[in-house]
C-alpha positions in Angstrom: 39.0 33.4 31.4 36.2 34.5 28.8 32.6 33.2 29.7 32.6 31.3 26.6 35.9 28.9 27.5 33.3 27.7 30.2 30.6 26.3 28.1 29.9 23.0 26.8 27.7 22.4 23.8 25.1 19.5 23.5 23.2 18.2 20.4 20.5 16.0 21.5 20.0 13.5 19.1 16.6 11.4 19.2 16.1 8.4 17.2 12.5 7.2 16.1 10.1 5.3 19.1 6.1 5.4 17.7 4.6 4.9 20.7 8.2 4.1 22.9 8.0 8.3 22.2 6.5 8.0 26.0 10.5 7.1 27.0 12.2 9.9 25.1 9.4 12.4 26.8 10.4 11.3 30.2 14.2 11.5 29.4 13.8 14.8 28.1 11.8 16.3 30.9 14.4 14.8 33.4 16.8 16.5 31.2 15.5 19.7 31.6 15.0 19.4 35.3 18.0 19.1 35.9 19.4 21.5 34.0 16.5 23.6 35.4 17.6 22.7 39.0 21.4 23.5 38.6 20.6 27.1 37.3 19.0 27.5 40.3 21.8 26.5 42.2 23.9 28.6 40.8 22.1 31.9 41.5 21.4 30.2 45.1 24.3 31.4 48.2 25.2 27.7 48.6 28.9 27.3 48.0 30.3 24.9 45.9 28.4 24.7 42.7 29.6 23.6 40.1 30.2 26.9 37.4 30.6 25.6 34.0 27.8 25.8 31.5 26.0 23.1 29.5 23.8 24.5 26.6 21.7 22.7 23.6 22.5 23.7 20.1 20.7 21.5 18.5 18.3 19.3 18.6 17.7 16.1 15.9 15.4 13.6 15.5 13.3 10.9 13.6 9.5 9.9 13.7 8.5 9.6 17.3 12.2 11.5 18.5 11.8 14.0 15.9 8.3 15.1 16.9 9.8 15.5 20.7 12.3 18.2 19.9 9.6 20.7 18.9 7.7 19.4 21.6 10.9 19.8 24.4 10.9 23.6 23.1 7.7 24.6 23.0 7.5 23.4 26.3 10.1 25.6 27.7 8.0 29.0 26.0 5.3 28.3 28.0 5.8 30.0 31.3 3.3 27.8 33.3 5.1 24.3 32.2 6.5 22.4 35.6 8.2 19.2 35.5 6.4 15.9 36.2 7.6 15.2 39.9 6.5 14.2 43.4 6.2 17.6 44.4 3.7 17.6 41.4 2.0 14.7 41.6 4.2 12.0 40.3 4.0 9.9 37.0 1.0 8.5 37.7 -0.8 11.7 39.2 0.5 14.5 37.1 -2.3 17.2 36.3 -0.5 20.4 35.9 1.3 21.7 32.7 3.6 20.0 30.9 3.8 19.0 26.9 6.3 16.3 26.7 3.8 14.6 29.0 0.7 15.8 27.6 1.8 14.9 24.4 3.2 11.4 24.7 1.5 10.1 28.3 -2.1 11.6 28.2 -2.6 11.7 24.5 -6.3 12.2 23.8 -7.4 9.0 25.3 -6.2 5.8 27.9 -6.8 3.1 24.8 -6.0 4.8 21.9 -6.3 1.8 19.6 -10.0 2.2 19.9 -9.4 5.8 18.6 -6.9 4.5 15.9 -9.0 2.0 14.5 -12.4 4.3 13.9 -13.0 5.1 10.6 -13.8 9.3 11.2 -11.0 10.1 8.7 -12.1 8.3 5.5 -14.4 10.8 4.7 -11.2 13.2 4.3 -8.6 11.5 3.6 -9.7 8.0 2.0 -7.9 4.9 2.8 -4.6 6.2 3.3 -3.2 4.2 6.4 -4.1 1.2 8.3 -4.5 3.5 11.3 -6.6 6.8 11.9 -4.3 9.5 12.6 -6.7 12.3 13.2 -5.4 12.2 16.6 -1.9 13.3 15.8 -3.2 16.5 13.6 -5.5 17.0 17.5 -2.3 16.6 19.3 -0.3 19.0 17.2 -2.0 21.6 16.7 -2.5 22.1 20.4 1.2 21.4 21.9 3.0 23.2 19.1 0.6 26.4 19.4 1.3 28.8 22.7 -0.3 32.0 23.7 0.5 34.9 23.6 -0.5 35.3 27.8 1.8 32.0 28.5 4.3 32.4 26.1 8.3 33.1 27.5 11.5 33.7 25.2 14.3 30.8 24.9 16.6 33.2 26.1 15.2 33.1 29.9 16.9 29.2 29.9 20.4 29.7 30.2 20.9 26.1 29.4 19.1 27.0 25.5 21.9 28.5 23.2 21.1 31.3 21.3 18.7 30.5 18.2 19.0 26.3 18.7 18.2 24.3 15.6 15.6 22.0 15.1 16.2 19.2 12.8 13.5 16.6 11.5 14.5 13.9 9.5 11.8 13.0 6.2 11.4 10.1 4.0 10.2 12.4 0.5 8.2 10.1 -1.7 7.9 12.9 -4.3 12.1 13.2 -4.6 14.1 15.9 -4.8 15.6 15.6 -8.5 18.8 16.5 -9.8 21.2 16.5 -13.4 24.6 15.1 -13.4 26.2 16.2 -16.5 29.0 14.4 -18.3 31.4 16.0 -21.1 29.7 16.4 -24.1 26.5 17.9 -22.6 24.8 20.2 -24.6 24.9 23.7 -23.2 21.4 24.9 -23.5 20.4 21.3 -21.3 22.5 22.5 -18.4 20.0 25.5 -18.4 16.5 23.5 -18.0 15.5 23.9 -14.7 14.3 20.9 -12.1 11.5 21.2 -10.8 7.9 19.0 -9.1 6.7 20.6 -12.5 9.0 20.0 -15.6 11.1 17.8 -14.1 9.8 15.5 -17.0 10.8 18.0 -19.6 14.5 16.9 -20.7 15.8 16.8 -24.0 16.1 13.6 -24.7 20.0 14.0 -25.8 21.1 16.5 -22.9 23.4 14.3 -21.5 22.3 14.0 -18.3 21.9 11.4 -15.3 19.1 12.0 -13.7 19.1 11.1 -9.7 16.2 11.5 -7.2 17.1 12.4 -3.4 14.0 11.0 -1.2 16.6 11.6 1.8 15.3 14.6 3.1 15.7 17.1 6.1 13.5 19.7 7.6 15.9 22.3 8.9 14.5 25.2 11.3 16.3 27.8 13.9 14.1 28.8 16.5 14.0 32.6 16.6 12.7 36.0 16.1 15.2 37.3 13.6 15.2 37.4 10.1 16.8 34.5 7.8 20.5 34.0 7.6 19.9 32.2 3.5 21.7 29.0 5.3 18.7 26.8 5.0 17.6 27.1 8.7 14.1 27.8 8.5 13.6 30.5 11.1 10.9 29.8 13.3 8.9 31.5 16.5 6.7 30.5 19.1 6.0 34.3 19.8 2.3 35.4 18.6 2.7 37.6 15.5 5.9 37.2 14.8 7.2 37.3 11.3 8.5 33.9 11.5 5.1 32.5 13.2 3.8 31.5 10.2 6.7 28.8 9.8 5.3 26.9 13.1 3.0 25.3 10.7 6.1 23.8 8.2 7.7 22.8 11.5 4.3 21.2 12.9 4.1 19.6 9.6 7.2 18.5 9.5 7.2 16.8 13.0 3.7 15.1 12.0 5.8 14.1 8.6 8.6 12.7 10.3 6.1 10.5 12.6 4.1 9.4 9.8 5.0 5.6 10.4 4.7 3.9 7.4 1.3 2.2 5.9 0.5 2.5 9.7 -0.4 6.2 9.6 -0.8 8.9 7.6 1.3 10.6 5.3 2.0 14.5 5.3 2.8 17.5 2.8 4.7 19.7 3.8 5.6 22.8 1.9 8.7 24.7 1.7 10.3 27.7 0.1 12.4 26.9 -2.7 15.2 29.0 -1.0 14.9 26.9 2.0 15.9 23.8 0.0 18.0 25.5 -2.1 20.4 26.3 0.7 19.5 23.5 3.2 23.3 22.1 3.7 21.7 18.4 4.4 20.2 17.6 1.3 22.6 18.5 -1.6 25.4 20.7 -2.6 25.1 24.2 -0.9 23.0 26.9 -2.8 22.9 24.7 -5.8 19.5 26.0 -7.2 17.3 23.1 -8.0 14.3 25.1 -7.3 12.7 28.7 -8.2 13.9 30.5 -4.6 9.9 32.1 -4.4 8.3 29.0 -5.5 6.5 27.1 -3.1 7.5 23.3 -2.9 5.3 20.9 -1.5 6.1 16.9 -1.1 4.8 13.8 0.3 6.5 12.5 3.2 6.8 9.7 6.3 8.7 8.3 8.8 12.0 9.6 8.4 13.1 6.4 10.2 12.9 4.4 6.7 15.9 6.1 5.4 17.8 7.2 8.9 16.1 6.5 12.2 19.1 7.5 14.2 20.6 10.9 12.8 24.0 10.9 14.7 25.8 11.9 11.7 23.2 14.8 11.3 23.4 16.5 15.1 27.5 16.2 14.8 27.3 18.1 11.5 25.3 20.7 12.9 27.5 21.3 15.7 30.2 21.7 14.0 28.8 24.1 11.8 28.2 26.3 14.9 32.3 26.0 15.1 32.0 23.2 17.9 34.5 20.8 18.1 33.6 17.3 18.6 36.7 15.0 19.1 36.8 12.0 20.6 39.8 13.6 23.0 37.9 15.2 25.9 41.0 17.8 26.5 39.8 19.8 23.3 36.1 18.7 22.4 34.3 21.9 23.2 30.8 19.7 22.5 29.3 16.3 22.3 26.2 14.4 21.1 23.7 12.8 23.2 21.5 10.2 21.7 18.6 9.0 23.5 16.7 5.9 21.4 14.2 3.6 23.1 15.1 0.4 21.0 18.9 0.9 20.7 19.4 -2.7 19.3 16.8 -4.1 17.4 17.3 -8.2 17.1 16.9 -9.5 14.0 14.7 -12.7 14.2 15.2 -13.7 11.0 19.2 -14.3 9.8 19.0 -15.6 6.7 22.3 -17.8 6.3 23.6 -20.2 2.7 22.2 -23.0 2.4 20.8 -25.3 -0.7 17.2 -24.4 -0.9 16.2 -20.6 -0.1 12.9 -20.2 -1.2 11.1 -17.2 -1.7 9.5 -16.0 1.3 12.6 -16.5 3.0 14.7 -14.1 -0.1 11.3 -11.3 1.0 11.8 -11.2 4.6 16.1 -10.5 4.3 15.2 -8.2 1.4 13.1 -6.7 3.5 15.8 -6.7 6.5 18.7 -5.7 4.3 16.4 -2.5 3.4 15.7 -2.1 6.8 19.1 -2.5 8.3 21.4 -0.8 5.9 20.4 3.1 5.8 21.4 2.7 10.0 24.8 1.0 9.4 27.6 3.6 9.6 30.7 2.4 9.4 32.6 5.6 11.0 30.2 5.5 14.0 30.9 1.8 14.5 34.7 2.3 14.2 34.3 5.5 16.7 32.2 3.6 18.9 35.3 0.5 19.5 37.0 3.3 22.2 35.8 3.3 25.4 37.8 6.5 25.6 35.7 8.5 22.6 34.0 11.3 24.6 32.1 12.4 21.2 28.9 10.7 21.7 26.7 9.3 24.8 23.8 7.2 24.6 20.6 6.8 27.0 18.5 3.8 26.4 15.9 1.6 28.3 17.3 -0.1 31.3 15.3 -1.9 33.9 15.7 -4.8 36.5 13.9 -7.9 37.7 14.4 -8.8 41.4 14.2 -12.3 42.2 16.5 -15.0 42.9 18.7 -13.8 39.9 18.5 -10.4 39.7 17.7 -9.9 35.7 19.1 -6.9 33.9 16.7 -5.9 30.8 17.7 -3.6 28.1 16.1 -2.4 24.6 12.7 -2.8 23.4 11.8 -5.5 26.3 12.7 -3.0 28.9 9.4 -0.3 28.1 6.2 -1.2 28.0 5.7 0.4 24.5 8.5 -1.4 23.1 5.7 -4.9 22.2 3.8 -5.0 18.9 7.0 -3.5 17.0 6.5 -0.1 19.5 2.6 0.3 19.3 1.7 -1.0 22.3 1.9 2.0 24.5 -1.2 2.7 22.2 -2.8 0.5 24.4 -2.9 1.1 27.5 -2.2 4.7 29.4 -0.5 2.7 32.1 2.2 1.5 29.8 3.2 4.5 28.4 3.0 6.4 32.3 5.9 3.7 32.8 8.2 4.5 30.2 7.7 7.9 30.7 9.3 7.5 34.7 11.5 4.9 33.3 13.1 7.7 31.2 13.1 10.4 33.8 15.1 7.0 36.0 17.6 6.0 33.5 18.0 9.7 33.0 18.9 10.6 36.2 21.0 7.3 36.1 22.9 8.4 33.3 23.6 11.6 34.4 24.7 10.8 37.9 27.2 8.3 36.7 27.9 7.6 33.3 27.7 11.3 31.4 31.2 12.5 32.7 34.6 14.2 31.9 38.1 12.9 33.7 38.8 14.6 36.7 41.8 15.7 35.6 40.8 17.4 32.2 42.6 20.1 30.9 39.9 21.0 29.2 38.8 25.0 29.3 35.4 24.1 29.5 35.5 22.4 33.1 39.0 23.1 34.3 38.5 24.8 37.4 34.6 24.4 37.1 34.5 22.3 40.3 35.6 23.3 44.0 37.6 20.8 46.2 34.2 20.6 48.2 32.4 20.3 45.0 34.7 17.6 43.8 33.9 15.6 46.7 30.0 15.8 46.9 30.0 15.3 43.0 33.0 12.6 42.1 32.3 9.5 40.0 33.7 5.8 40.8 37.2 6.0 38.5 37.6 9.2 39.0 35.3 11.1 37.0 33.0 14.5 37.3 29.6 15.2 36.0 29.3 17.2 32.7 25.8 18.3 34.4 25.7 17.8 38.1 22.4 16.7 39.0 21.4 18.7 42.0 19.1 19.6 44.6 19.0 23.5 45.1 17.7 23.3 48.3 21.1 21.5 49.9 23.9 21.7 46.7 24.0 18.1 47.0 22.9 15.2 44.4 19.6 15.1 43.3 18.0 12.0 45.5 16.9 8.8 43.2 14.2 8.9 41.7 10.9 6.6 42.0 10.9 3.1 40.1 7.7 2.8 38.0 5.9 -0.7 38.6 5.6 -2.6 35.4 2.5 -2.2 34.2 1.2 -6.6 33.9 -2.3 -7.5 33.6 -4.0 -11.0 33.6 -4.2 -13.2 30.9 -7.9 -12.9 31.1 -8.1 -8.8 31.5 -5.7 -8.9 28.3 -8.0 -11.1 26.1 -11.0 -9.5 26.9 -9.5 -6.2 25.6 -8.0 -7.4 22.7 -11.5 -9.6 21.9 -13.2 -5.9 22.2 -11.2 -4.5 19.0 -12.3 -7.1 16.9 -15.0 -5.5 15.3 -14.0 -2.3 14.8 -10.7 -3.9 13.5 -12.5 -6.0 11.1 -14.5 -2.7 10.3 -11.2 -1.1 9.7 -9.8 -3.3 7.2 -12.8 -3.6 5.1 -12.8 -0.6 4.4 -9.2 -0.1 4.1 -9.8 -3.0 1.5 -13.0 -1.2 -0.4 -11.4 1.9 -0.8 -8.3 0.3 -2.3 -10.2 -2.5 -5.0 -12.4 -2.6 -7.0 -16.0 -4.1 -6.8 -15.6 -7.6 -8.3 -17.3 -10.9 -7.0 -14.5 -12.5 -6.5 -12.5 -9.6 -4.6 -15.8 -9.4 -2.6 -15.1 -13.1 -1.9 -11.6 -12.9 -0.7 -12.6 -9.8 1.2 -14.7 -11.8 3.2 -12.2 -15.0 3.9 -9.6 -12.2 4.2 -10.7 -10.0 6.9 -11.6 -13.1 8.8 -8.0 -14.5 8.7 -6.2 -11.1 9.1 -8.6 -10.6 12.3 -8.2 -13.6 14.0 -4.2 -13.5 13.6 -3.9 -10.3 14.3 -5.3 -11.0 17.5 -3.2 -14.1 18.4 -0.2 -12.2 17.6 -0.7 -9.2 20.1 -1.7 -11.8 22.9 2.0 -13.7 22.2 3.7 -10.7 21.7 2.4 -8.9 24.9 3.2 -11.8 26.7 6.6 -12.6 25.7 7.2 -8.8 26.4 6.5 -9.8 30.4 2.7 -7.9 30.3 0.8 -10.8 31.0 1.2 -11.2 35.2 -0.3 -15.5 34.8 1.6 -16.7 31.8 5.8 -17.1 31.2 7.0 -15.9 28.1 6.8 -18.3 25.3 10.2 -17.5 23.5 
């Protein structure tokens, strides 16, 4: 049996977090561990290891997701990263290498909000977001970049496939237009190119219906070879490579994709017009929009507005590597993996018929409607009614209260990033320490008993992978196997559990007094947010002033409620 009948192909697919991003992290670097551990195994003389082979292909992802699949590779080029255990330190004590944590745990500071809401960027930028996100560019530019004394190829992870893709998923204010022609069209229209430039320039009797893409996707393959002309931007970590100079379009991109929006920054990000040409995501394959030389440059955030969880995206690009992904596990030669931090997102305001709807009540279900609809797929919801579709697994936020009733909690409320609609882990570096163990937990979780295959698949890929022995040590309830045994190299047996994180309360008091200490630099913020938007009037000047007061003082009260009804206030119930 060929080598390749034996391996099984993953597309990690990782849906937007903001701050939550600390969950992701930790799922990924359990991920990896493992994966890490079982090579080990293998090349160990313990008997009875499982011999299959899991390997990523791709790896997807939007705003706080889509920034960690850079982040997950870059890690693994740097020879001196280690994986944030007890043998390491732990969660709470980590100090050695390792970006996933560096990146989403340690950031640049313990409160960041103090960071976020100084006003060193105006001077740059102007009053582009509610929050400073110098910190991000800081962040970036240090994780993404290895040197050329740490850096190791993909190829020494036998769990990477050859030249994995990295996509990022943008929402592109400037618009990607297009020309639909009808019959009648004149001839010489159908010849005007569309470009950022002359896009304007039509004849006014062409014939044509003009449409505007703001869907967009950053498409990169992570190697040292030269480009295929299939849209994959080729990328390297390797120090004077030809394709270096794309790590800054694919840090761009991963700052673009995280740009929340109003709350933080926007991003350009420039692109070959060959790469967009021939990028099979955002239009009709090699349909030449743009000059192939030209570079294109757009303004972009969070890819979340327009798909937050890119399912549809990693399963494409699977199966363009000729991976199967059926629901059937006797054929599937591949699957998708999603990990997303809020996997249900409760809508607090349903807005039902009645008599009298007045407006603020049409604003907010606009609002959710907008909101909603881009992740409503009917296919995936259709796929999703089997419990027997093996084409797609999900990890998300699970933790439990012990007490008299022992209280499963799931979602948002289940990290301590998930309060202040995901921006509280900007808080506190305790909170996002949590969700970064509580991901490496459900992880391990996950793999251990719910990511599995019938024991009595046909399937090539695993038929004959496990041992009698192995089938044993490794055998889920209902009969089931691991697609990645989670092991311990030093015995061949499963991986013992890992640590629960302590949830991360405070007082009532310790809570106020921190959130009474942003108040003037948040009523600093806004002001001049709010001069560097208006003009100087009297009156404006007036508002300003009764303005800032208001927006202060609720602002307050409503991160006080929320981080209480989100169980991080140790003296006071939730009030909902």
């Amino acid at each position: 049996m060929k080598t390749q009948d034996k391996t099984f192909h993953l597309g990690l697919c990782m849906a937007g977090a903001i701050s939550a991003g600390a969950y992701t992290a930790g799922v990924m670097d359990y991920l990896l561990e493992a994966l890490d551990r079982w090579e080990e195994a293998k090349i160990s003389n313990l008997p009875d290891i499982p011999q299959h082979t899991v390997v990523i292909d791709v790896l997807a992802g939007t705003s706080a997701g889509g920034m960690t699949a850079p982040i997950a590779l870059a890690a693994l080029s740097d020879q001196r990263t280690v994986h944030v255990n007890e043998k390491t330190g732990g969660y709470q004590n980590f100090t050695a290498e390792n970006k996933l944590y560096e990146a989403w745990v340690k950031l640049i500071a313990d409160d960041m909000l103090r960071i976020m809401l100084s006003d060193t960027d105006l001077a740059e930028h102007g009053a582009t977001s509610i929050f400073n996100s110098d910190f991000i560019d800081q962040i970036a530019h240090k994780i993404i970049n290895i040197s050329s004394k740490h850096y190791q190829s993909l190829a020494k992870k036998p769990y990477i496939a050859p030249d994995p893709e990295v996509c990022l998923t943008l929402s592109n204010l400037t618009g990607m237009v297009s020309k639909i022609f009808f019959q009648g069209t004149d001839s010489q229209a159908k010849n005007i190119p569309l470009d950022f430039i002359n896009k304007n320039n039509l004849l006014e009797n062409d014939s044509a219906y003009i449409s505007y893409n703001h869907r967009d996707y950053a498409l990169f393959r992570i190697t040292d070879d030269a480009y295929k002309n299939d849209g994959r931007i080729p990328v390297s970590f390797k120090k004077n490579n030809p394709n270096t100079p794309n790590l800054k379009t694919l840090r761009d991109s991963a700052m673009a994709t995280g740009a929340f929006p109003i709350g933080l920054r926007w991003r350009k990000v420039s692109r070959k017009g060959i790469f967009l040409n021939q990028n099979p995501l955002i239009g009709p394959p090699n349909k030449k929009t743009f000059d192939d030389d030209a570079i294109i440059e757009t303004v972009n955030t969070d890819g979340g507005m327009l798909n937050n969880e890119p399912f549809d995206v990693t399963k494409k690009l699977l199966t363009d590597r000729n991976i199967r992904i059926n629901s059937n596990h006797q054929d599937m030669t591949g699957t998708v993996l999603m990990i997303d931090p809020f996997p249900s997102t409760e809508r607090n305001k349903i807005l039902v018929p009645k008599d009298r709807i007045l407006l603020p009540e049409i604003v907010v279900g606009l609002y959710e409607a907008l909101r909603m609809q881009p992740l409503f797929k009917e296919e995936d919801l259709i796929a999703a009614e089997s419990n027997k579709d093996f084409s797609r697994f999900l990890i998300a936020p699970v933790r439990y209260i012990e007490g008299e009733i022992r209280e499963k909690i799931v979602g948002a409320k289940a990290v301590a990033s998930g309060a202040l609609g995901g921006f509280s882990g900007f808080l506190r570096l305790k909170y996002r320490t949590h969700d970064f163990q509580l991901g490496r937990l459900n992880c391990q979780r996950f793999l251990q008993n719910h990511f599995k295959i019938p024991h009595d698949t046909q399937n090539p890929c695993f038929e004959g992978a496990y041992s009698p022995n192995a089938k044993n040590s490794f055998l889920i309830e209902d009969g089931f196997f691991p697609i990645i045994p989670d092991i311990d190299p030093a015995t061949g047996q499963k991986q013992k559990p890992e640590p629960f994180p302590e949830w991360p309360t405070d007082t009532s008091e310790n809570i106020q007094d921190q959130i009474d200490s942003y108040e003037g630099i948040l009523a600093d913020r806004i002001k001049l947010i709010w001069d560097g938007n208006t003009p100087d009037n009297i009156i404006i000047n007036f508002l300003e002033i009764l303005g800032i007061n208001f927006v202060t003082k609720t602002v307050k009260q409503m991160t006080f409620t929320d981080l209480q009804d989100h169980r991080l206030i140790s003296d006071l119930s939730p009030s909902v």
